[in-house]
N, C-alpha and C positions, 0 to 999 in steps of 0.2 A: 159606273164609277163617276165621282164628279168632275167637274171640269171648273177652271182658273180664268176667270177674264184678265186679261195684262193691260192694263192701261199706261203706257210712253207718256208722261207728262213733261214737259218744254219747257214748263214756267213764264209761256207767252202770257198765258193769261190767267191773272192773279187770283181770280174766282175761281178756279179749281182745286186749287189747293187748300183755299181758303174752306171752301164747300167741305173739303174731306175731314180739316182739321175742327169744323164747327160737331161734323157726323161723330167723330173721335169723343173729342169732349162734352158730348151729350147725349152721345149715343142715340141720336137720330136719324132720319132715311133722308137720303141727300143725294145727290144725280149729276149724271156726266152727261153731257151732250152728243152721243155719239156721232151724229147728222153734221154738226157743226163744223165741217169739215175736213173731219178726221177718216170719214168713210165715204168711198162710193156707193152709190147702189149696189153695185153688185157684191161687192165685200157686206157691207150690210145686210144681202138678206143671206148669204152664207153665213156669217155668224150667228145670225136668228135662228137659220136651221141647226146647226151643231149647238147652238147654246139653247136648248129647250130646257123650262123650269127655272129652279132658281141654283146659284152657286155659289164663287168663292173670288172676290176681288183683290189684284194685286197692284196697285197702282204707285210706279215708280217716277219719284220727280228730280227731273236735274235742275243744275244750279244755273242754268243756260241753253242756250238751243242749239249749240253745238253739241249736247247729245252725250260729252264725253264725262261730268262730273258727276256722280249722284250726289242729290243735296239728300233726300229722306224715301224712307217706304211706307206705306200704310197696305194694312190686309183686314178686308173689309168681308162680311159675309150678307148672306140673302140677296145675293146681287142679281137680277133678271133683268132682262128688253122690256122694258113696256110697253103700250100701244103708240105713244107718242118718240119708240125709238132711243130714247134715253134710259140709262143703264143705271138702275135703282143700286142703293146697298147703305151700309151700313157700317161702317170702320169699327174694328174693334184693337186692332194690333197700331201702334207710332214709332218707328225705328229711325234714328238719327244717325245719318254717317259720322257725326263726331263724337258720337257714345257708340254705336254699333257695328262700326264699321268690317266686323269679320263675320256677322249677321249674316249683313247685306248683302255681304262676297257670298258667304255659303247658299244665301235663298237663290241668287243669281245664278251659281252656279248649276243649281240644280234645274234651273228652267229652260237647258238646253239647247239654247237660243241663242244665235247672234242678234242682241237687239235691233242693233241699226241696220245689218243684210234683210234678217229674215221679219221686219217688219216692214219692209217695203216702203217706198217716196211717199211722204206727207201720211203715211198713216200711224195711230196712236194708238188703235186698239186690236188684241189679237186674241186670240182661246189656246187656252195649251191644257193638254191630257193627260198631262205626264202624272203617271199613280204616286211618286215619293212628292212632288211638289204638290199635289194636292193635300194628302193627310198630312204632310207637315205643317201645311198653312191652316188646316183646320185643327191640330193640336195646339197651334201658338192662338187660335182666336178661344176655341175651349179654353184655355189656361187662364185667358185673359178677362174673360165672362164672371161677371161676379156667381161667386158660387150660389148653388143653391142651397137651401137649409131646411129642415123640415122640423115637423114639432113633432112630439110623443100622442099621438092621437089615442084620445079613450079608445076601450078595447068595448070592441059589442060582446053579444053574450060569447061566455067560453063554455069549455066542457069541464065538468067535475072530475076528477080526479076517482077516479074506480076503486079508490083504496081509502079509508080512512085518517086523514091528517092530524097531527098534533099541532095545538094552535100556530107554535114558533115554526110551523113548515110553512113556504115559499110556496105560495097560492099560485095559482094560473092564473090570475086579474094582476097579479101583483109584478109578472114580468114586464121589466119596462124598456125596451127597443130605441135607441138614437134615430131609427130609420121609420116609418109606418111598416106594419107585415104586407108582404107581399103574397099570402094568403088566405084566399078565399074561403078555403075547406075548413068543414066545424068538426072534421071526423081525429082531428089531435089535438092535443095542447099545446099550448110556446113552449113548455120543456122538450115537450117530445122534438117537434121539427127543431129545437136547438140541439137535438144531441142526433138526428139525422145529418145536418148541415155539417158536426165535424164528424160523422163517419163517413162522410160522401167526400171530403176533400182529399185534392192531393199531399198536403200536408200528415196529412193520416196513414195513408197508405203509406208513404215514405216511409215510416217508422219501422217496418217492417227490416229494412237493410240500415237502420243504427244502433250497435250494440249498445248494451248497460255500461259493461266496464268495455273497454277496447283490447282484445287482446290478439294474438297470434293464430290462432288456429279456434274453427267454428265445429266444437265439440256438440253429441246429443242435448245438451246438459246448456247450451249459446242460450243467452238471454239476449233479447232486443228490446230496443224500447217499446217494442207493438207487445210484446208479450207482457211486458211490466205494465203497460197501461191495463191490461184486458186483466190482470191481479188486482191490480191498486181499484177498479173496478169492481170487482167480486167481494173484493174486503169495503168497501165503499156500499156497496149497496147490503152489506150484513148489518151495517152497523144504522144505514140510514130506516133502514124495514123495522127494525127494535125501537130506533126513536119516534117511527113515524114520521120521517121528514119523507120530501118530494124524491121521488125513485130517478125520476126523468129528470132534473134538475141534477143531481148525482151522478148521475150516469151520462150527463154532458160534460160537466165538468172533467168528471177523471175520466173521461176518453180524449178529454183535448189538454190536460194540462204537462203532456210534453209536447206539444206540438212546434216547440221552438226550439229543441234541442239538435245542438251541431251533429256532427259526424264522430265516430271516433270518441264516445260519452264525456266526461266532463272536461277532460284534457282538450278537446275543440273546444268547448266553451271557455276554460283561462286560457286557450293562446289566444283566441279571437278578443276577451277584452284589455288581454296584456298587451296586445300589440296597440287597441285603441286609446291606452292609458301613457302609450312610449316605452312598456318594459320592454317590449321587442323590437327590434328596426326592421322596421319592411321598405323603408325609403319616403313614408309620408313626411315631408317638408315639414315641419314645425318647430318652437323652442320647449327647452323642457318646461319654461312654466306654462306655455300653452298645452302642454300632454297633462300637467299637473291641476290645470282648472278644467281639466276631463275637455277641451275642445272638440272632440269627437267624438262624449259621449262615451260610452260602458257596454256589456253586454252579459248578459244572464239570461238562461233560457225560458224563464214564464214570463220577463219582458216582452220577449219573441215571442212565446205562442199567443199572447195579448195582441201584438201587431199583426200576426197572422191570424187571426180574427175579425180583426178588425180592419186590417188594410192588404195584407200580400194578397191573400185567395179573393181572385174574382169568379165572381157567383153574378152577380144581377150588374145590367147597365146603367141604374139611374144613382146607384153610390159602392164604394168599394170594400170590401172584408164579405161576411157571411153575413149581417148584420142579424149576431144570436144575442141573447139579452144581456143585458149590463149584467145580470146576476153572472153569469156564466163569464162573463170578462173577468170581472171581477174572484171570481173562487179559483180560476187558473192562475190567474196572477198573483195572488197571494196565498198559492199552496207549499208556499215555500218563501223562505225572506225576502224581502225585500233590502236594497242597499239606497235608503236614501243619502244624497250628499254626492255621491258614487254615479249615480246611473240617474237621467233627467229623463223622467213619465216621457216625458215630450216628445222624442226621439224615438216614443214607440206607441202614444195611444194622440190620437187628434184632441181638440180641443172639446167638443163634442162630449168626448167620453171621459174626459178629464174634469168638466163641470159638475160628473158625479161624485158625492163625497164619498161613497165606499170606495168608489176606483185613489181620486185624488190625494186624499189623507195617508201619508205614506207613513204617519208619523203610528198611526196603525194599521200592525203586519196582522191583525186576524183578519180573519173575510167576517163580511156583516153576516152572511146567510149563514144558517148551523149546516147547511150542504158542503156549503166554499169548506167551511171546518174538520167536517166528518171526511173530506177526498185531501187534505192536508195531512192527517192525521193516518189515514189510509197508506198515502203513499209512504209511511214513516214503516208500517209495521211491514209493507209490502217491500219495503227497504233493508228491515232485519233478517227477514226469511231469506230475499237472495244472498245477503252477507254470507250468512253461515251455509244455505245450500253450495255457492259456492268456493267456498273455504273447502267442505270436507269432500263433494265433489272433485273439485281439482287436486286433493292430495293435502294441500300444505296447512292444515291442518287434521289429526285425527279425529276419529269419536272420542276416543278417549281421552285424550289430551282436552277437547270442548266438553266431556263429563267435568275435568280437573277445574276448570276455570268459574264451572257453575258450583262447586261446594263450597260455597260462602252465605253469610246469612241472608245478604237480600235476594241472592238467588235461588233461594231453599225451597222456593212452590213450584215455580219451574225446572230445576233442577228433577223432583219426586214425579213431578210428570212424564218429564223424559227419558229418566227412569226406567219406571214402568213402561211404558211405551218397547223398550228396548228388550229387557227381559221377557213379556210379552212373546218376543218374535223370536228370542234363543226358546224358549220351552215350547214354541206353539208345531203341532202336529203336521199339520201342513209342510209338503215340499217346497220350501221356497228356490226359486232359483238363486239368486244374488241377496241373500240377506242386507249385506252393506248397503245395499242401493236403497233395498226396504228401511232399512234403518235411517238412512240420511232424507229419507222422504217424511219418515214419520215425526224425524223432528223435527224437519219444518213447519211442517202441519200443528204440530205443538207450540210451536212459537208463534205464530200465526194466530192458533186460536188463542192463546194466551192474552197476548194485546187485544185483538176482537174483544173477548169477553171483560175484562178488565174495562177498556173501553165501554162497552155500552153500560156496565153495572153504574160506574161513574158519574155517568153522561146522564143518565137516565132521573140521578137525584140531583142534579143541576138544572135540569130541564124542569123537573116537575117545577123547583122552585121558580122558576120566570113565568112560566107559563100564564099566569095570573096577567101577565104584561098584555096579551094577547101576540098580537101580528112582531113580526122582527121587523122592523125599516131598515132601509139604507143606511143609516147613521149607528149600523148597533156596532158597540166596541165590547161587547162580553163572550168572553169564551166561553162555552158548553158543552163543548167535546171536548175533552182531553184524556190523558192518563192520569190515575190518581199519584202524589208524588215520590208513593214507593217504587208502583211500575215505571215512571219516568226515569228512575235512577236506575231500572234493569236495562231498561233502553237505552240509555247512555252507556254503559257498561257492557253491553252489545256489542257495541257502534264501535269502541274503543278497542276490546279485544282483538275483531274482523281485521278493523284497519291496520294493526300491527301484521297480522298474518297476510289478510289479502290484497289490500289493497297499497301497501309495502312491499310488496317482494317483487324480485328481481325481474321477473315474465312481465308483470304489469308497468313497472318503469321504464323496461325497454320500448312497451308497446305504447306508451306515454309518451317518450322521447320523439318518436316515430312519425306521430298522429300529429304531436305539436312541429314539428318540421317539416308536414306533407300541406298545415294549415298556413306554415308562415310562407314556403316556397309558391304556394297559390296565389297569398295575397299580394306578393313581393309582386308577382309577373302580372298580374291584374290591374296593380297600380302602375304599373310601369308602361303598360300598353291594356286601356281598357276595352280596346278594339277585339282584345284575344277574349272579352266577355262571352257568355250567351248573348246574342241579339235580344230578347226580350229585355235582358240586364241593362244594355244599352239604350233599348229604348227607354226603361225605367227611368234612368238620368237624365235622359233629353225632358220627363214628361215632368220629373220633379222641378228642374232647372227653371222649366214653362212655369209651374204652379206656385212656384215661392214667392211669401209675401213684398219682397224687396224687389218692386217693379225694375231695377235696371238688373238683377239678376236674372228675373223672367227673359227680360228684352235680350240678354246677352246670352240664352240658349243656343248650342249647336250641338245637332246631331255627329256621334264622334265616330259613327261606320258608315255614312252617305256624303256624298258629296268630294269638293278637293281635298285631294291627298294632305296638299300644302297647307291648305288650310285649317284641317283636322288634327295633321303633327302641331302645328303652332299652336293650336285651343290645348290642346293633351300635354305640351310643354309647360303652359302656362298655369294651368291646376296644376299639373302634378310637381313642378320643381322650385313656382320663381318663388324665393325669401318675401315673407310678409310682416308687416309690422305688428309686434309683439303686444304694441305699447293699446296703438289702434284698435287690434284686434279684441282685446282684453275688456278694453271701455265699451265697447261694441256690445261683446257678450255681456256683458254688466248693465246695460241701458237700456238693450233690446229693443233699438234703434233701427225696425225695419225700412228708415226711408234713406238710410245712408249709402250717399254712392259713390262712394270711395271707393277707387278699384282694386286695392286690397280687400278690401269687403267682399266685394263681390267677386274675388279669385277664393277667398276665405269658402264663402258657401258654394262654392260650385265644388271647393277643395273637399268638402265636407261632403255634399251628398253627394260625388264618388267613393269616397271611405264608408258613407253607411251601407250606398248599393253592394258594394263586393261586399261588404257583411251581411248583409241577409241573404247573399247567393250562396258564400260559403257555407254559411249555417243551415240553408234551405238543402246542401246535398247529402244523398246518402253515403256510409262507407263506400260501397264499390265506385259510387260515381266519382267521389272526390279522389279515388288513388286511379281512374282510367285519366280524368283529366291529370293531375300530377303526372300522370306514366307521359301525356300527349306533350304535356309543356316543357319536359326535363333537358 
């Protein structure tokens, strides 16, 4: 573990501070005198022995030598003994008692020390082990460190694709990465390790304990989201194998493009952004027209699974998300609309990934790539099949009654198909056990295939025509998959019938009511006391607080589960309740005035990434977890 040099500064002598604040601002190596007589011998060569290598400086200066005012802090890293005895390092972190003063308290507190008992007559320098004051000092100098940045490195040779492509399919050269691959092996493709990376996440897995629709009772017949991904899937790669596009690029996409979906299917998702919009009160402090220029932001779920891509899943230490290819960002995120005006990119993909124009361009909802398109369109017909499975599954509607509603003229092919299908199974020889079940199988399959095949006939005379173009870029705005716009209107017509029966009646708006009152009772208590978070959540907010551009935000980070009590309720009072200026705030967000340091401001964004953290916690759990928590906080 590391260890913390503590340097006691006096302010006797003006060159030490001076020294630390030149290291600050130029981020140079600069030195303390330890010898100078701050240490005996003996003290001296016991800090040599316990401080082997290099570490972590914290050097506190008062305003006088009676010891009792703090004037400022500096936390300084690569600090070691040199041969000449003098204590090398580096300042990265400048905390002022007149801006930071509850900082100051908190790092103090944590260093367990009586400064003036337990450093002993005329000595200045001490070593302390303490594991929370270590990593925290070394979280505020990470924060503080100019980030690093990487460029899109050419790709050495890849592997060809073992299937034959159609021009307009998404080559394996053509993946392009925000990070370098991490690597080595020639034995896959970028597609392929992008569509291992979201089966291997914990975001994936989850999926398994969040339903489709949210209902009362986990019948044979329960749909989840992991089940609907592993459809939307199967119908995704029919359609991609007919056109010739990329299989693996496909089958990344639609195994990640719910990966941001809440608890309790879309009723989590509108109570999560009705509360961030102020239709619901959970107790965040704001004015309506600050809820009304969206101050905190929106939510919809292939926002989410875009940030969980790109940011929540840690996978590698040198940058954070999965880093899968912008293609794959990009076809999750726009397999479904998008709400510009509503929901700001920003709040959910870095700046990085937001310089690409397929990602950035809101103003177009297709995806560039004909994959991002064919798992959009996927999930539409993988959409109509659960409708009506279960509609006539749960009862509330019959077959028959679903024959009535197809004998109109644009439902007249599908209609003879399902038909058939069903007659079929009254005349067929075979003992069936459960005809009905057989029948309500059959006709999903028939709708199913229905759109499938429509689809690629479609697609396929769209396709031919571009192909002349050669390669798709980043920049393409042309659809190629779609339905032609007779089947779009059976799909609409679909969609419409279901909702009146299924997704209207009385079982599903109780279990609507339910889900949205288990989402707001969570966020209420979260915001109220974030201390009741998961620790990782917590910690997530200390590391944002660190890393935000608006240097006196960073500076005024505190950890809200370590340290004083007192002084933790007072930081937690003060995001979470004090009145901010409406007027301030507004121009603020309008200017994008990261150097402002108004402490409205900076109560503003600390106010803020608390509201976003509980929202990607709440969105990140499954049913059962978020009704065991709900059951623990009630």
């Amino acid at each position: 573990m590391g260890k913390v040099l503590i340097i006691k500064n006096n302010n006797s002598d003006e060159r030490i501070h001076r020294y630390a604040m030149e290291s600050y601002e130029q981020g140079k190596k600069c030195y303390y005198n330890s010898v100078d007589g701050t240490l005996n011998e003996q003290a001296l060569m016991e800090l040599k022995k316990n401080f082997e290598g290099s570490g972590i400086v914290l050097m506190i200066t008062y305003e006088n030598s009676d010891l009792r005012k703090i004037k400022d802090v500096f936390i300084g890293d690569e600090a070691y003994i040199n041969h000449k005895n003098s204590i090398e390092y580096i300042m990265r972190v400048y905390l002022k008692k007149t801006c930071h003063e509850r900082v100051i308290a908190s790092i103090i507190d944590k260093i367990d020390l009586d400064i003036d008992a337990d450093f002993g007559y005329g000595q200045y320098v001490i070593m302390n082990d303490m594991e929370s004051l270590f990593y925290e000092l070394r979280e505020r100098i990470i924060a503080n460190k100019q980030e690093k940045t990487y460029d899109i490195s050419e790709k050495e040779e890849k592997l060809e694709e073992k299937y034959g492509l159609s021009a307009l399919a998404q080559k394996d050269e053509q993946s392009v990465r925000i990070y370098p691959s991490d690597s080595v092996g020639k034995d896959r493709t970028e597609f392929q390790r992008d569509r291992e990376r979201v089966v291997n996440c914990k975001a994936f897995r989850r999926l398994v304990d969040k339903a489709q629709i949210f209902g009362s009772e986990k019948g044979d017949y329960y749909r989840t989201r992991m089940t609907h991904s592993l459809e939307v899937n199967q119908i995704a790669k029919a359609i991609a194998y007919a056109l010739k596009l990329n299989l693996d690029l496909t089958e990344a996409i639609a195994l990640g493009h719910d990966l941001g979906h809440t608890p309790f299917g879309h009723q989590g998702e509108r109570t999560l952004d009705e509360i961030l919009c102020g239709k619901i009160d959970v107790g965040i402090n704001a004015t309506q027209k600050m809820f009304e220029k969206r101050c905190f932001g929106g939510f919809k779920h292939n926002y989410q699974s875009a940030k969980i891509l790109t940011e929540i899943e840690e996978k590698y230490k040198e940058y954070p998300g999965l880093n899968v290819s912008v293609q794959v960002v990009e076809g999750v995120l726009k397999h479904t609309k998008l709400k510009p005006g509503k929901i700001d990119l920003s709040d959910f993909l870095s700046k990085e990934y937001l310089d690409k124009i397929c990602i950035s361009n809101e103003k177009v909802q297709v995806c560039s790539s004909l994959e991002g398109q064919v798992v959009a369109i996927a999930d539409e017909i993988a959409q109509r099949g659960h409708d009506v499975d279960d509609a006539l599954t749960s009862g509330v509607m019959t077959i028959d009654e679903f024959k009535d509603r197809l004998k109109i003229d644009k439902c007249r092919e599908l209609f003879d198909r399902i038909n058939k299908e069903i007659n079929d199974i009254e005349t067929s020889e075979r003992l069936i056990i459960d005809k009905k079940e057989l029948k309500i199988s059959r006709i999903v399959s028939v709708i199913i295939n229905y759109f499938i095949q429509k689809t690629i006939e479609y697609s396929l005379t769209l396709v031919s025509e571009y192909e002349e173009l050669g390669r798709i870029s980043l920049d393409n705005t042309k659809v190629m998959v779609r339905f032609p716009d007779d089947v779009e209107r059976v799909n609409g017509y679909l969609e419409q019938v279901v909702q009146k029966k299924v997704i209207c009646n009385n079982e599903v708006a109780r279990a609507d009511y339910n889900a949205s009152m288990i989402v707001q009772n969570l966020f209420a208590k979260y915001y109220k006391n974030p201390r009741l978070l998961h620790s990782g959540t917590v910690h997530k907010i200390f590391l944002e607080t660190l890393k935000h551009k608006n240097r006196e935000v960073s500076n005024s980070a505190i950890y809200l589960s370590d340290g004083s009590i007192e002084l933790v309720n007072k930081e937690i009072e003060e995001i979470t309740s004090k009145p901010l200026n409406e007027k301030l705030v507004l121009e603020y967000l309008k200017d994008g005035d990261n150097s402002c340091a108004e402490k409205d401001i900076v109560i503003f964004e600390k106010r803020r990434i608390l509201v976003r953290a509980i929202t990607d916690y709440i969105a990140g759990m499954t049913d059962g977890y978020a009704l065991e928590e709900y059951e623990k906080l009630r």
